[in-house]
N, C-alpha and C positions, 0 to 999 in steps of 0.2 A: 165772478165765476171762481169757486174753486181749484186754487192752480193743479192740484194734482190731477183732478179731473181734466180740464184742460190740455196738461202733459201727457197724460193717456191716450185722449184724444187724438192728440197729434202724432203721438205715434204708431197709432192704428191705425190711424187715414193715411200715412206715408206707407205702410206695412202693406194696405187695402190698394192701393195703387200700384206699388211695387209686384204684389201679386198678380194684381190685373192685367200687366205689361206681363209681365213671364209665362203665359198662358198663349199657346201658339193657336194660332185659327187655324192649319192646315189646309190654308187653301192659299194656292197662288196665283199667277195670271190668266189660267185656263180655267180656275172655280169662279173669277172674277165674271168672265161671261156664260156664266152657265155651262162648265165644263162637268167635275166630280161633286157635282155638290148633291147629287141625289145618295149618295152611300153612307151607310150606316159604320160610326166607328165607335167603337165603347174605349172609355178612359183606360188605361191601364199602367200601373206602378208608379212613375212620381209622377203623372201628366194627374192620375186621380185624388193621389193626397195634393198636389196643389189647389185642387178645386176642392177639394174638403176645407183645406186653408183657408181658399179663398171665402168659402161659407160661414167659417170661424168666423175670421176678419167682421164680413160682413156685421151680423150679430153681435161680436163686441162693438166697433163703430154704433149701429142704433143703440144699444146699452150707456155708450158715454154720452151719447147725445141727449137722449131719454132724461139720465141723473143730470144730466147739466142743466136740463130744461125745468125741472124741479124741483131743486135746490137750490136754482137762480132766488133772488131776492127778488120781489116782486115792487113795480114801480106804479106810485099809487099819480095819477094824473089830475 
């Protein structure tokens, strides 16, 4: 494998995860049994660009993985 692709990788998967963990469910011990969880909330100011992030993220991760997959050297058996 490509080390820079590889390196990339891995920095986008820890970025991809990091993001994922910062991303608050808003819901707590009373949404847990079916408290608030019927209301509608829309994203707004950094709760939204983390989830734009997050969709970044996402889409580079399959892009590294894609070229890794394809530029692998193939093993003849």
């Amino acid at each position: 494998m490509n080390p820079v692709l590889a390196v990339g990788q891995l920095i986008v998967s820890v970025a991809l995860a990091f993001s994922i963990l910062l991303q608050s469910r808003g819901s707590g011990l009373g949404g847990t049994f079916g408290g608030d969880s019927a209301v509608y909330r829309s994203r707004r100011g950094i709760e939204r660009r983390l989830w734009q992030f997050t969709i970044v993220l996402l889409v580079l991760f399959a892009l590294f993985s894609l070229a890794a997959y394809l530029l692998a050297p193939s093993v003849a058996a």
